[in-house]
N, C-alpha and C positions, 0 to 999 in steps of 0.2 A: 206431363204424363196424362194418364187419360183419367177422363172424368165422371162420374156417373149423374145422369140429368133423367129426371123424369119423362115418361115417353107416354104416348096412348100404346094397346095391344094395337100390333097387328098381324096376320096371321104370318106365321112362320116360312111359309110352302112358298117359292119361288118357280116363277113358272120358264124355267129355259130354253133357249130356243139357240140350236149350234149354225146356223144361217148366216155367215159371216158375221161373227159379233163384231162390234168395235175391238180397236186394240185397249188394250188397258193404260196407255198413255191418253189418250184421248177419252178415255173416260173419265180419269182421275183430276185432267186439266179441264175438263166442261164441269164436274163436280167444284173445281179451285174457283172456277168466274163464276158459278151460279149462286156458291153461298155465305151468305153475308154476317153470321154466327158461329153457336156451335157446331162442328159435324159428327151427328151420332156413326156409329158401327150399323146401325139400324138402315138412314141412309147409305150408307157406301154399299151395304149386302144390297139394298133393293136395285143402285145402280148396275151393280155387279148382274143381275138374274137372266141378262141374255148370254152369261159367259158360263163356262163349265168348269170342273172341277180345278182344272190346271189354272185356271186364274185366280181362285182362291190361296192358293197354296201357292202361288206366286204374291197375291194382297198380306198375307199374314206372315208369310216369309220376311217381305220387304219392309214392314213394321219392324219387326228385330233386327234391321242394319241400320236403323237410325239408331242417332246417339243418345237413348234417354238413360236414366242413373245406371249403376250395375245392381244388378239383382230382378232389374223390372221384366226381364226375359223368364223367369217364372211363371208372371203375369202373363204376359204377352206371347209366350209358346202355345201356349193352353190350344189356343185357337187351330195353330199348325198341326196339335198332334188332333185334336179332333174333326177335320178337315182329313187330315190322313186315313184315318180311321175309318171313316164312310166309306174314302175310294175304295178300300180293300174289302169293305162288304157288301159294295153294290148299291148303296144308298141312291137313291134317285134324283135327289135332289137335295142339297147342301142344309144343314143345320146347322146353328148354333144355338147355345145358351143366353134365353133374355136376359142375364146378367151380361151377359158382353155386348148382346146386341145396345144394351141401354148407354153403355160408355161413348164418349165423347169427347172429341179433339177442339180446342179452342181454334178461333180462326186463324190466331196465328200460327198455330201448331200445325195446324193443317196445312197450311201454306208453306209452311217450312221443313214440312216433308215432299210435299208434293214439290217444290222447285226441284228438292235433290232427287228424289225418285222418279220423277217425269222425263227428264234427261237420259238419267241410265236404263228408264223401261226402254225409249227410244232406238238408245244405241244397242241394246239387245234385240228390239224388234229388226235391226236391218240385220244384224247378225244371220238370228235364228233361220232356219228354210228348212222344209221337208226334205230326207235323205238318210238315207243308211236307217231307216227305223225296222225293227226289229223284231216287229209284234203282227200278228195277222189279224186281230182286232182290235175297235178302241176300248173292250169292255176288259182283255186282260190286258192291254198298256196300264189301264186306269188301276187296275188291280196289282201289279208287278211296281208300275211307278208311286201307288199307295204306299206299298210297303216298303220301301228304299226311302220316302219320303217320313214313314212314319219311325223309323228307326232316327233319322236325323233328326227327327222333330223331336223325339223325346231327349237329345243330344241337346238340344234349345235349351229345354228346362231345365234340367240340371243343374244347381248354381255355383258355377265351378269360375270362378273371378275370369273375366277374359277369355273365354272359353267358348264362348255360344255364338259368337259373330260368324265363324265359320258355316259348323253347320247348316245356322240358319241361311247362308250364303248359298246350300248347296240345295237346301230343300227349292230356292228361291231358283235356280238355272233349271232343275229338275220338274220343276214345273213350267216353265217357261216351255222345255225342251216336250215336254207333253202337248204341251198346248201348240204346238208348230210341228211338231213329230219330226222332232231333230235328230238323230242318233247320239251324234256327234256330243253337241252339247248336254246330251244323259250321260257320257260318258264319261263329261268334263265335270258334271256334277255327282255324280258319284264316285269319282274318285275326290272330289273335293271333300265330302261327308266323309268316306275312309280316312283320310290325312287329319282332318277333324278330330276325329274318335279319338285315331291313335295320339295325335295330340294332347287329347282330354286325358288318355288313358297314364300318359306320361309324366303328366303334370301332378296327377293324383298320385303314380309310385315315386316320385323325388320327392311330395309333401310326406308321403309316410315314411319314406326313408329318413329324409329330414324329424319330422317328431318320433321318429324312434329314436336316433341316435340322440337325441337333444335332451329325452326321457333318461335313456341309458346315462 
């Protein structure tokens, strides 16, 4: 799980730059060989600061399909839905909370996301390609795909047993599909977060139907 370790300030404000960023497998595998410790949230956001929103929301997404205890996606969504939350107000540039930024991955922990996440950032990167997008700017993509991002994201938290892999699965294509201006794969994640929901929504009327009749 993640860890919290003492940090120095440093300023919040990340200076982005959309000039063909790196891909986020190649960041995440230069971040695996360069460090020999803990990995704060602090470094990964400063690695992250030539990428734009859609990689974040793809970073925090990808955090909640690893396999850490049940329940830790309360913790761990937080992130998703306030990353969400900017796109759709136009935030300029990514914030989070120096309580998260302070948290920290051991090296092995890191390493052992990064083997499984670096593979399948991979095979989504040759996937994804611009086509069928939908939107005449990047300022409402970023506002439309906020919102569909921030509904599944609040789907994350929720602590409903078993429940939250999905969505967090859908926030994680849905932002991928922003960041490539896929259509295609927005559609594939947006339906993935509805199937989600209704999922979640299902499992909640057979428990109360279950403790009613069990009551009765």
């Amino acid at each position: 799980m993640l860890q919290q370790v003492p940090e120095q300030f440093e300023p919040a404000e990340a200076t982005a730059s959309y000039c063909h960023p790196r891909p986020l497998s190649q960041v995440l595998y230069e971040l695996a060989q360069e460090e020999r410790g803990k990995v704060t949230v602090r470094r990964i956001r400063n690695a992250l600061a030539d990428r734009s929103f859609a990689t974040f929301v793809v970073f925090t997404a990808g955090i909640n399909l690893l396999p850490f205890p049940p329940g830790s996606t309360v913790l761990l969504g937080v992130p998703i839905v306030l990353v969400a939350f900017q796109m759709v107000f136009g935030y300029p540039t990514v914030w989070l909370p120096r309580f998260f930024l302070k948290q920290s991955l051991s090296q092995k922990a890191f390493h052992r996301m990064t083997t499984w996440l670096i593979p399948f950032l991979r095979r989504m990167e040759n996937w994804v390609r611009p086509r069928y997008w939908p939107f005449p700017s990047a300022k409402a993509a970023e506002k439309v795909v906020g919102i569909i991002s921030l509904i599944f994201a609040i789907a994350v938290v929720i602590p409903i047993p078993f429940g939250n892999w999905l969505p967090a699965l859908a926030c994680f294509i849905c932002g991928i599909a922003l960041s490539e201006r896929d259509g295609i794969w927005l559609a594939v994640g947006t339906i993935t977060g509805v199937v989600a929901i209704c999922i979640m929504i299902g499992v909640v009327l057979v428990a109360h139907a279950f403790a009613h009749s069990w009551l009765l």
